[in-house]
TORVEX-528316 format. One record per residue (C-alpha): x, y, z; residue in one letter. Coordinates in steps of 0.5 Angstrom, whole numbers, padded with zeros to 4 digits, always signed. Each point is the difference from the previous one (the first is absolute). Layout:
N
XYZa
...
//
This chain:
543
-0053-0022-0023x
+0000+0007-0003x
-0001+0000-0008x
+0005+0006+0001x
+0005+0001+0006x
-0003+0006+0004x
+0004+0007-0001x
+0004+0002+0006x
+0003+0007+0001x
+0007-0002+0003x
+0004-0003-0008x
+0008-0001+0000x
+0003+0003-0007x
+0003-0007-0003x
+0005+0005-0006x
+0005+0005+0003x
+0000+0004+0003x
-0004-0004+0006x
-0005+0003+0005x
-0006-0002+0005x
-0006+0005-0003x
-0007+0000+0004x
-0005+0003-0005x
+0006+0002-0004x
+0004+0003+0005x
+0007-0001+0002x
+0000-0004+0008x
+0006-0002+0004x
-0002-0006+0005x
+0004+0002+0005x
-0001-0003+0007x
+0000-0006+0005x
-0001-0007+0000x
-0003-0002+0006x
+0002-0006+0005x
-0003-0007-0003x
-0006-0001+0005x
-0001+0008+0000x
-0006-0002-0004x
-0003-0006+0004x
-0005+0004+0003x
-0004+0007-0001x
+0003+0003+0007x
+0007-0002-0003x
-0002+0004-0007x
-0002+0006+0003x
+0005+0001+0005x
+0007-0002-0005x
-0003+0004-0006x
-0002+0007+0005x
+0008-0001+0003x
+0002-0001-0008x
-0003+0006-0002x
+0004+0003+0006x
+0006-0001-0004x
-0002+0004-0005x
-0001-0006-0005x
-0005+0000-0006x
-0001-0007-0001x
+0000-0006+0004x
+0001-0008-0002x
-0003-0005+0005x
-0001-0006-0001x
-0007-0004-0002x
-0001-0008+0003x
-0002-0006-0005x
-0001-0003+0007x
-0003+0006+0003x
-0004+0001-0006x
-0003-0007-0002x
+0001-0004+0007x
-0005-0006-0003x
+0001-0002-0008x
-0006+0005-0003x
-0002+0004+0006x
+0004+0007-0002x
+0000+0006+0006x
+0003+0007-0003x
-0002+0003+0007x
+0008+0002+0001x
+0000+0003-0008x
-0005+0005+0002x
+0003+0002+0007x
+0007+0001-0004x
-0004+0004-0005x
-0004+0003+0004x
+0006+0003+0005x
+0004+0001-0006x
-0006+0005-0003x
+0000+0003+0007x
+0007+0001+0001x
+0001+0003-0007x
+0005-0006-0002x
+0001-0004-0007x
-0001-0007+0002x
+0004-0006-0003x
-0003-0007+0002x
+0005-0006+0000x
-0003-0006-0001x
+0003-0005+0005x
-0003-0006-0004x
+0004-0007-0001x
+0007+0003+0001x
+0003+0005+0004x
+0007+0000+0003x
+0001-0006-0005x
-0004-0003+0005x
-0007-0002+0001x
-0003+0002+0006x
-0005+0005-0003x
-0004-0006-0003x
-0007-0002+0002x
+0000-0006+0005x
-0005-0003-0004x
+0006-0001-0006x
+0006+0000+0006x
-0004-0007+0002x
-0001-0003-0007x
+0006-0003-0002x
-0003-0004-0005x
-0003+0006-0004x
+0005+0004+0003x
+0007-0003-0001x
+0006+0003+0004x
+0006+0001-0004x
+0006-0004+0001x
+0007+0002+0002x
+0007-0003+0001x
+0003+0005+0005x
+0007+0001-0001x
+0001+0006+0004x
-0002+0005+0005x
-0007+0002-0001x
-0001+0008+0000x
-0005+0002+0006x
+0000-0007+0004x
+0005-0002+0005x
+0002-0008+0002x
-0006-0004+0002x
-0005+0005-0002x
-0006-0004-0002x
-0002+0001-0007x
-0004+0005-0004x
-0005-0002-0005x
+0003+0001-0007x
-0005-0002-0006x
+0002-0001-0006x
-0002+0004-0005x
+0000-0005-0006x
-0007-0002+0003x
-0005+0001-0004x
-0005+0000+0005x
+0004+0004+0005x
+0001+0006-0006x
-0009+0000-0003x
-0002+0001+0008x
+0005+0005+0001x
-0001+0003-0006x
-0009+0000+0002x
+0001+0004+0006x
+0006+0005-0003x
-0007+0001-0006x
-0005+0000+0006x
+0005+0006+0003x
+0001+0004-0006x
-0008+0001-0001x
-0001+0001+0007x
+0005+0006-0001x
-0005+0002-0006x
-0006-0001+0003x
+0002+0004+0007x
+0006+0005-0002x
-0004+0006-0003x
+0006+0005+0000x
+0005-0004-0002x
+0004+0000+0007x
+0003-0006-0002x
+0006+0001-0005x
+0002-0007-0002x
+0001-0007+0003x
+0005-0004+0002x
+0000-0008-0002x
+0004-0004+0005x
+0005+0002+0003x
+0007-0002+0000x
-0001-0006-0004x
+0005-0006-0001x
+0002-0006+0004x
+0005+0000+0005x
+0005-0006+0002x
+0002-0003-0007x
+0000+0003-0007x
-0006-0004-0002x
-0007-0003+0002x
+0001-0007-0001x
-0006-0003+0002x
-0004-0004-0005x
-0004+0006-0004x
+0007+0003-0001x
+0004-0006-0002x
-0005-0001-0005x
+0000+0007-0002x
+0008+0000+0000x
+0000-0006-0004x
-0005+0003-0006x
+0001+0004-0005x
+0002+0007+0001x
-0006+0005-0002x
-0001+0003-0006x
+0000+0007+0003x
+0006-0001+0003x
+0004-0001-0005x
-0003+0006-0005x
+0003+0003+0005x
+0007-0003+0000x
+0000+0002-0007x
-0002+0007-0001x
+0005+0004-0003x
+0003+0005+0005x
-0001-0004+0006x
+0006+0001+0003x
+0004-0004+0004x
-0004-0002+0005x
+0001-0007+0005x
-0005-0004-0004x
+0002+0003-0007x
+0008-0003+0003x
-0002-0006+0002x
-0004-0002-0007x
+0005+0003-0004x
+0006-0005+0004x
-0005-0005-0002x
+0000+0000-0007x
-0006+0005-0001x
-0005-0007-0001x
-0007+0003-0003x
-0003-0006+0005x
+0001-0005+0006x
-0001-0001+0008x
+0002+0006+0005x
+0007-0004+0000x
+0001-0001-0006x
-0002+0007-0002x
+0004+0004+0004x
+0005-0006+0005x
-0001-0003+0006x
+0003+0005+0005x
-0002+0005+0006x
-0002+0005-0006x
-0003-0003-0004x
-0004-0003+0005x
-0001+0008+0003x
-0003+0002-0007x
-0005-0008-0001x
-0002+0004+0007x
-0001+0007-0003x
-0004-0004-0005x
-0005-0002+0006x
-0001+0006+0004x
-0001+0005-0006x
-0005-0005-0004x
-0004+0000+0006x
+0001+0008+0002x
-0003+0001-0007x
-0006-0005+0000x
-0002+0004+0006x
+0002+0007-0002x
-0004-0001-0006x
-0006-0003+0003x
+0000+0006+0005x
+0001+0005-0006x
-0006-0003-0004x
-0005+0002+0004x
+0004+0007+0002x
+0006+0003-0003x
+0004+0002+0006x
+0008+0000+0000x
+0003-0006+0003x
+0007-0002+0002x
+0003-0005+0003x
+0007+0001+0005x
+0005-0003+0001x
+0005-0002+0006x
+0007+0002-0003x
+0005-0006-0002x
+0006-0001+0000x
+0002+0005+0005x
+0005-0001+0005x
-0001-0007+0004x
-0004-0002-0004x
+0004-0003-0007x
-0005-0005-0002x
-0007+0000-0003x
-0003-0004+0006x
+0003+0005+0006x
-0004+0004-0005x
-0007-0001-0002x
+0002-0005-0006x
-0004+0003-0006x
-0003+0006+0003x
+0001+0006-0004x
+0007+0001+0002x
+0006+0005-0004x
+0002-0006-0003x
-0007-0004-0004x
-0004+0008+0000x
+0001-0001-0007x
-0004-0008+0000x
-0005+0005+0005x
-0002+0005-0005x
+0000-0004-0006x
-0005-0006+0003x
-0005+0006+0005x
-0001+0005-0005x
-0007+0002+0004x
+0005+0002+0006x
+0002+0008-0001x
+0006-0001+0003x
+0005-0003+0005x
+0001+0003+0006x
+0007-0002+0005x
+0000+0000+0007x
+0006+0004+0001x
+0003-0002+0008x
+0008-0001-0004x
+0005+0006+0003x
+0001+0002-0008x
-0006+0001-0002x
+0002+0003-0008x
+0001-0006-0003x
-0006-0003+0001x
-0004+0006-0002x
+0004+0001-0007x
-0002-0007-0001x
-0008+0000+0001x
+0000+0007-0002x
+0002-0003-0007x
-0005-0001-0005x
-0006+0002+0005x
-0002+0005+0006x
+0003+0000+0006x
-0005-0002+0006x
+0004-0002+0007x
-0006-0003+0004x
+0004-0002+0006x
+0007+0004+0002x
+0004+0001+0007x
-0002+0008+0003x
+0006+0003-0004x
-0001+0007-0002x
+0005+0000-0005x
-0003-0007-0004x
-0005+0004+0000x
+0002+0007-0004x
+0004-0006-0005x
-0005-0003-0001x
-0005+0006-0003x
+0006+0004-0002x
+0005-0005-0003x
-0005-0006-0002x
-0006+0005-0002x
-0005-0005+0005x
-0007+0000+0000x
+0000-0003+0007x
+0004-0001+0007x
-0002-0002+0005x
+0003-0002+0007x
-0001-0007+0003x
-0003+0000+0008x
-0004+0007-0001x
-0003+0000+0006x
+0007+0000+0004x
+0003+0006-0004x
+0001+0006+0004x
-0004+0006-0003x
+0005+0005+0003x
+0006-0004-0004x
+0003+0001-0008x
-0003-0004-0003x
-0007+0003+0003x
+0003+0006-0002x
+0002-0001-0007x
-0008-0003-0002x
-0003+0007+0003x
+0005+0004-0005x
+0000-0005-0007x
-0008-0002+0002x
-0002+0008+0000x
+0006+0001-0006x
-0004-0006-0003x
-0002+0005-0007x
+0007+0002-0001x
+0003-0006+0000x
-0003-0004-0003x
+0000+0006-0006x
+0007-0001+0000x
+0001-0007+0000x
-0004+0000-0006x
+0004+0005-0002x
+0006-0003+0001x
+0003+0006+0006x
+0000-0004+0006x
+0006-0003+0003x
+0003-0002+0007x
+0006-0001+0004x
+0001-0004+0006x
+0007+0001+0003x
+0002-0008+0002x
+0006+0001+0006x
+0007+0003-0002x
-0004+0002-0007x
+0003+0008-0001x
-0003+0002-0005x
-0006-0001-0005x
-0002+0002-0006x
-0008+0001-0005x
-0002+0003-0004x
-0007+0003-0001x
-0002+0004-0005x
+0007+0001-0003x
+0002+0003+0006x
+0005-0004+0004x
-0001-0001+0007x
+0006-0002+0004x
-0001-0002+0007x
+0004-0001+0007x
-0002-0002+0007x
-0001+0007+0003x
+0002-0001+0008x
+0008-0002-0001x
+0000+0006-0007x
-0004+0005+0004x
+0006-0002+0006x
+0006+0000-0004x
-0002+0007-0004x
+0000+0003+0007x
+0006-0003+0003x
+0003+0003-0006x
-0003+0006+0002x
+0003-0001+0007x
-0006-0001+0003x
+0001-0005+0005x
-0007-0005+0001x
+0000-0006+0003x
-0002-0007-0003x
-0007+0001-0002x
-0003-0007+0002x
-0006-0001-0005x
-0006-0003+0003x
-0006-0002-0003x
-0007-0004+0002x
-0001-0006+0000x
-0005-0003-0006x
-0003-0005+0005x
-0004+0002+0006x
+0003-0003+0007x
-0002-0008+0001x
+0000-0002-0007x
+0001-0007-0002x
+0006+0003-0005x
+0003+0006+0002x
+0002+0005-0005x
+0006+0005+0001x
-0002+0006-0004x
+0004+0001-0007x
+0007+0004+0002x
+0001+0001-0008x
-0001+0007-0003x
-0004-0001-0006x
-0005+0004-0004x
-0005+0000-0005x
+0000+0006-0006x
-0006+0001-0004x
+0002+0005-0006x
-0006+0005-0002x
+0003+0001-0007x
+0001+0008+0001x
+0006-0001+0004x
-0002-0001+0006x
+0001-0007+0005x
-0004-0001+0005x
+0005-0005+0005x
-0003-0005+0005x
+0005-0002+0006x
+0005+0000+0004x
+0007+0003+0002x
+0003+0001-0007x
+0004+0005-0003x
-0002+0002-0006x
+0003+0004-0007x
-0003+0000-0006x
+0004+0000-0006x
-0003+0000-0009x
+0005+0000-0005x
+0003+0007-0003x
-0004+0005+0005x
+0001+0002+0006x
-0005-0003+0005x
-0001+0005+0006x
-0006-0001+0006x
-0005+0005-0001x
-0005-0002+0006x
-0002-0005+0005x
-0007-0001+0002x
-0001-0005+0006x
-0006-0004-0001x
-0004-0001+0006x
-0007-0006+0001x
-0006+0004+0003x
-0005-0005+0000x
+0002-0004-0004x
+0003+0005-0006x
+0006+0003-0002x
+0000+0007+0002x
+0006+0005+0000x
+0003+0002+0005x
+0007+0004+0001x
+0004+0002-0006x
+0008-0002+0003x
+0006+0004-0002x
+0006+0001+0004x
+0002-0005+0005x
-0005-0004-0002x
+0002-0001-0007x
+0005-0004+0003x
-0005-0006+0002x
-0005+0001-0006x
-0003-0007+0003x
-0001-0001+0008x
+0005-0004+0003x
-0003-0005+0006x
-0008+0000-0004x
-0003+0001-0006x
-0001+0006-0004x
-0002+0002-0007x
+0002+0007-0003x
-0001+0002-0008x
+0006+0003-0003x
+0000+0005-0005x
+0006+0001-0005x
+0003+0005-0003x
+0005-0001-0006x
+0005+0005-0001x
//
């Protein structure tokens, strides 16, 4: 092991304002995340990393396989690592590497047979299934699912995620790879807590130190661990049930206690020897249908024990959410709180993707099943303007002038604000169909189509996002450079008189923002493209 952690260039700001910096510079990862087995083999690297670069996409996230990686105990092969980092570098994309280690999906199919097979060394955790089961069906056969409590299970894992780490080092000379994932979407599915022997005995153990250093710091909040400690008496000591009771949520944080001690013990051996940002993601709980810790992975780090998770892996920059709820706002405010937004896996929807960098100052999204995503849709759109736009934006998250706005069904109007100046929105095509009718122009219904975001014979297809929605990038010397779709806009600051003074349209030439028209008259009454999307730069003049 390195005396000192080897430097990298990628780092993430752990005050606010939050930004991903390479050599010291403002980034976005904006991108997609290819299909699970998209990564299996160099063919299938460089064909879905070309078509991600079609998208327009900065950045692509692909998983790396324990299994894969070291298929006979101490026999370690990063042949697919150097494809991924090859193909990246060719393609002139970011990489983030998901390591797929012990658990993936709550379950553990990613694991190398040799621990698969050993169940004396590598014990299975143990549930009381007491409802449906999320991605099973009846008379399914069953998923391996180790426990984490094994300390085995967590030093074997942990030495392959060290081995892939210096790999990284060792091969990554222009610093391509811009941060790790460890695991993905931890937790146990099919009961609220593992209740193997290794677990009981942790259950009925004294609760760490460190976990209750956290109860008891000031300004903790009202977190679901802080809850229930307080409805038990707030002891300075005791078992997990003593501590905190004996039910689904206390068990849903004794579980969070687990999976983020053993993603600390492998973040902060791979940080060790090189000190690149690394997170870990998590599959959303509650959310509709899934009321239970159990329907969701029981202690992964979900809304609801994301305090517990920060608290016990401080080498993780931060969490990510994999967003596939229809409201995805809440869930951004919640893990945009205290942290830099990063969404490692999303549906294709354009409008999620301007609210995440826009309302939420994100570092990162990324649409899951990349290789499907349709280059001509909006969600491809929207990446080739904000990735060329990359300067600006983040200049004006970090200044705090940047906003956006996602018009949900039946929503009339939205109001920003950027600047000082307020920017009042409107969905374009039913305004822009009144004002004429009213003039006495008579036009019919005006059908909006957009492009699907998955291309034809997807696994899961996905319609093209119908919401008007926009991003609003402030300059600082009165002028808005607006990335959407179909809004109306007006522009309002207190006690003055704001008034259009120009709109120039902003074109991609070979991957740069060039100017194009300069609208006025007709044009004016729709500032944005109504059925693709567009940027302009408007310019303000106050009377």
């Amino acid at each position: 092991m390195a005396d000192h952690p080897i430097p990298r260039p990628w780092t993430i700001a752990a005050e606010t304002p939050f930004a991903l910096r390479r050599d010291g510079v403002p980034a976005l990862l904006l991108g997609g995340q290819v299909h699970n087995s998209s990564s299996s083999s160099p063919r299938a690297i460089a064909e879905s990393f070309a078509h991600l670069r079609r998208t327009g996409a900065s950045t692509a996230l692909a998983p790396v396989s324990w299994a894969l990686s070291e298929p006979e105990e101490g026999v370690l092969d990063f042949t697919l690592v150097d494809a991924m980092v090859d193909e990246a570098g060719r393609h002139g994309l970011r990489l983030v590497l998901l390591w797929f280690g012990a658990f993936k999906n709550a379950a553990s199919t990613y694991a190398p047979r040799w621990v698969r097979a050993d169940v004396a060394r590598f014990p299975r955790a143990a549930v009381e299934p007491t409802r449906a089961q999320a991605f099973s069906y009846e008379g399914a056969m069953a998923k391996p699912v180790l426990s984490v409590f094994s300390p085995d299970l967590r030093a074997s894992d942990a030495t392959a995620f060290e081995a892939l780490i210096r790999h990284i080092a060792d091969v990554d000379i222009d610093g391509t790879v811009a941060m790790v994932q460890v695991e993905n979407e931890s937790g146990l599915l099919g009961d609220s807590r593992d209740r193997c022997l290794l677990a009981e005995q942790a259950w009925s153990s004294a609760v760490p130190a460190e976990v209750l250093a956290h109860l008891g710091q000031p300004g903790a909040g009202s977190t679901l661990a802080r809850t229930l400690w307080e409805a038990a008496g707030q002891p300075t000591r005791g078992s997990w049930p003593e501590v905190f009771g004996d039910s689904t949520a206390a068990h849903e944080v004794f579980m969070a206690w687990g999976f983020a001690s053993y993603a600390e013990h492998l973040a902060a051996r791979g940080r060790a020897i090189a000190d690149i940002p690394m997170y870990a993601n998590a599959w959303l709980g509650p959310q509709p249908g899934q009321d239970e810790p159990g329907q969701w992975p029981s202690g992964g780090p979900s809304s609801r024990v994301l305090d517990v998770w920060r608290a016990l892996a401080p080498s993780l920059a931060l969490v990510g959410p994999d967003i596939y709820v229809e409201d995805a706002e809440p869930t951004m405010a919640a893990y945009s709180t205290g942290q830099p937004l990063f969404v490692p896996e999303c549906r294709p929807r354009a409008g999620e993707l301007v609210r995440a960098v826009g309302a939420h100052r994100a570092i990162g999204w990324s649409a899951f099943g990349a290789d499907d995503l349709n280059p001509d849709g909006q969600v491809a759109e929207t990446l080739r303007l904000l990735v060329a736009l990359e300067h600006e934006i983040t200049a004006a998250q970090q200044r705090g002038s940047i906003a956006a706005v996602v018009l949900e069904p039946g929503t009339d109007a939205a109001t920003v604000g950027v600047d000082g100046i307020r920017i009042t929105t409107r969905p374009a095509l039913a305004l822009l169909q009144r004002m004429l009718l009213d003039a006495g122009v008579f036009v019919p219904d005006a059908e909006l189509t957009v492009q699907d975001e998955s291309l034809p014979g997807a696994v899961v297809p996905h319609a093209g996002d119908r919401r008007p929605f926009g991003l609003f990038i402030g300059s600082g010397d009165g002028s808005v450079i607006v990335v959407g779709r179909e809004l109306a806009l007006d522009f309002f600051i207190d006690g003055r008189t704001l008034e259009i003074d120009s709109v120039e349209e902003l074109l991609l030439e070979h991957d740069r923002i060039v100017p194009g028209r300069i609208l006025n008259g007709d044009e004016r009454l729709h500032l944005l493209p109504t059925h693709r999307v567009g940027a302009t730069r408007i310019r303000l003049v106050s009377i």
